[in-house]
C-alpha positions in Angstrom: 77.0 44.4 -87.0 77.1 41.3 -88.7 74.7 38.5 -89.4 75.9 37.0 -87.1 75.8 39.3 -84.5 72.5 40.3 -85.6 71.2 36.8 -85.7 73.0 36.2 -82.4 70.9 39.5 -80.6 67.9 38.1 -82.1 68.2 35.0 -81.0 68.9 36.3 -77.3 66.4 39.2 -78.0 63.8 35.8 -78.9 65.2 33.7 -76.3 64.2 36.6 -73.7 60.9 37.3 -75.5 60.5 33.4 -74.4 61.4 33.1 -71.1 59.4 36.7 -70.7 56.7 34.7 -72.3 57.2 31.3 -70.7 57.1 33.5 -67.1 54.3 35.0 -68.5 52.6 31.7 -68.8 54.0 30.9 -65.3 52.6 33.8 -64.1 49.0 33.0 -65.6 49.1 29.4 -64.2 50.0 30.6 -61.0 47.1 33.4 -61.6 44.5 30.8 -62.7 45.7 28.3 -59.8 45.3 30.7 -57.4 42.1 31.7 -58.8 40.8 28.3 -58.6 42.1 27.8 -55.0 40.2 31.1 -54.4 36.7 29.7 -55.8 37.2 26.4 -54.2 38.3 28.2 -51.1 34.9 30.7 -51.3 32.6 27.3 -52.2 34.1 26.2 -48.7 33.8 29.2 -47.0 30.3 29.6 -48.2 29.8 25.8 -47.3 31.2 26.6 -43.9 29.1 30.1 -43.5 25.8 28.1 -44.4 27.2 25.0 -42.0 27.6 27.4 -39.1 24.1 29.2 -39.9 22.6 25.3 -39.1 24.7 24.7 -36.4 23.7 28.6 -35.2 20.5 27.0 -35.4 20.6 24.1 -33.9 22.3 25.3 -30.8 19.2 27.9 -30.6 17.0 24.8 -31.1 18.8 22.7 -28.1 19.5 25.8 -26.2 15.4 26.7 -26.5 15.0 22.5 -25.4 17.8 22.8 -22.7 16.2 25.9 -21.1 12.6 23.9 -21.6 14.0 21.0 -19.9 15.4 22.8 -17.2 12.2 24.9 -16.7 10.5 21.2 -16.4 13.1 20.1 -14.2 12.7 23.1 -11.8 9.1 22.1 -11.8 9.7 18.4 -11.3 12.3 19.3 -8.3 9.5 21.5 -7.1 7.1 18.9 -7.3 9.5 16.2 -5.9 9.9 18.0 -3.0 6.1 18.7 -2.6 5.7 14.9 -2.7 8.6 14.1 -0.4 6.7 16.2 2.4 3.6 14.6 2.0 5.5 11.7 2.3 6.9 12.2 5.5 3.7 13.7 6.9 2.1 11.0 5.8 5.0 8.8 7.2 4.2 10.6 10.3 0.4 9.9 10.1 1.3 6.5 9.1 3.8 6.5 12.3 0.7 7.7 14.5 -2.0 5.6 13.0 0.1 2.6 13.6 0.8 3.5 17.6 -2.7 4.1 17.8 -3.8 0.8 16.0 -0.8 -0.6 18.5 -3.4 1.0 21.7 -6.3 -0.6 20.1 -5.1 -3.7 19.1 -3.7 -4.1 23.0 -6.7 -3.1 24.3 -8.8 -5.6 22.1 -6.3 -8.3 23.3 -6.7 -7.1 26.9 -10.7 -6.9 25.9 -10.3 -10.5 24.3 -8.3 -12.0 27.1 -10.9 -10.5 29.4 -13.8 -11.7 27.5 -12.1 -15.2 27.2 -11.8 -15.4 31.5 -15.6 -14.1 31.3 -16.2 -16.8 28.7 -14.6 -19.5 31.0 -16.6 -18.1 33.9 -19.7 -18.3 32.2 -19.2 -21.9 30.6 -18.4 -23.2 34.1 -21.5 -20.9 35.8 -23.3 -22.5 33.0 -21.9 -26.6 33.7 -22.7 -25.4 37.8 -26.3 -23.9 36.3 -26.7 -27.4 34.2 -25.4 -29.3 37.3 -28.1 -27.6 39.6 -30.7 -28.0 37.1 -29.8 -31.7 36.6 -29.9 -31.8 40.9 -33.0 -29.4 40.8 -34.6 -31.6 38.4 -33.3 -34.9 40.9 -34.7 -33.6 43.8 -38.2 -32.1 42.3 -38.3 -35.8 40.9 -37.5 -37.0 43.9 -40.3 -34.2 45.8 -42.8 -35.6 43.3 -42.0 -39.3 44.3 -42.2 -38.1 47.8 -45.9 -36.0 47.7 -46.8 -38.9 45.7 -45.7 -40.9 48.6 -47.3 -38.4 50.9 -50.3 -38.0 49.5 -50.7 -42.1 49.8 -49.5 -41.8 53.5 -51.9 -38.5 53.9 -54.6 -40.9 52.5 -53.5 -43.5 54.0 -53.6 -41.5 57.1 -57.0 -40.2 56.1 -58.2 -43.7 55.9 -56.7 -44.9 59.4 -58.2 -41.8 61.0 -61.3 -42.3 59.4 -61.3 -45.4 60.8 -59.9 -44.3 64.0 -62.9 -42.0 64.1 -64.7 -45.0 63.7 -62.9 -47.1 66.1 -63.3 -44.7 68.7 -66.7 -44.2 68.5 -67.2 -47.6 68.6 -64.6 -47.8 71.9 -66.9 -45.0 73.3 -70.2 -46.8 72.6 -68.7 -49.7 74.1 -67.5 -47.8 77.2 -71.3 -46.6 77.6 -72.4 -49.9 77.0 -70.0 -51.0 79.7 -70.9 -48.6 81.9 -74.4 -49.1 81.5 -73.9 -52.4 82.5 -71.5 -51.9 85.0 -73.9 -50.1 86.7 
């Protein structure tokens, strides 16, 4: 071999020693890439294990709320239904209160419209009872007037019988006196 050829070999021999080493490098580029994308990748996955852990934990939290809430609204339904049959038996109550207060509140007009004829009845009773009393009063004035009256005739009387009495004994001492002197 020559130089040359010597040269030539080495130079391929170097040439392959750089592309073995320039794949090499490749190789280890690829190797670190890789390595990084594998860090960055576990960083996320750890990111996304601790992620899930909260969100593991928040859906226990909400799930804990939820069956809370639904306990409460079991008990509210429980309790709305209570109250809605109160309601109607109180609606019912209500319903029979009112047709009894209807009864009563007939029978007070009845009562009233009764009491109201009565009323008239005893106001006109009354104006007869005044008119009587006014006549009653009339006529006693009138009976007073009239003993008055009476009692002036009964004297009156008294005094013409009184001198009646007198008259007539005086008629019968002159009938004596005539007969004595007829005779």
């Amino acid at each position: 071999m020559g130089i040359n050829e010597g040269q030539e070999v080495r130079s391929r021999q170097q040439g392959t020693i750089y592309q073995q080493n320039g794949a090499l490098s490749k190789w280890e580029q690829e190797c670190f890439a890789q390595s990084s994308r594998i860090s960055v990748l576990e960083k996320e996955r750890n990111t996304l294990i601790d992620r899930t852990a909260s969100l593991n934990e928040q859906l226990h939290v909400r799930t804990q709320q939820c069956d809370d809430c639904g306990q409460r609204i079991h008990v509210a339904q429980s309790d709305i239904s209570k109250l809605k049959s109160t309601i109607h038996g109180l609606d019912i109550e209500i319903n029979n209160l009112e047709k009894a207060n209807s009864m009563l509140v007939e029978d007070q007009k009845h009562k009233l419209s009764k009491n109201s004829v009565e009323y008239n009845a005893a106001h006109e009773l009354t104006s007869n009872l005044q008119g009587m009393e006014a006549k009653y009063y009339s006529i006693e004035v009138d009976e007073r007037s009239k003993n008055t009256d009476l009692e002036a005739v009964n004297y009156s009387n008294q005094a013409l019988m009184d001198r009646n009495l007198d008259l007539k004994a005086e008629y019968e001492a002159l009938q004596k006196h005539s007969l004595l002197l007829t005779q």
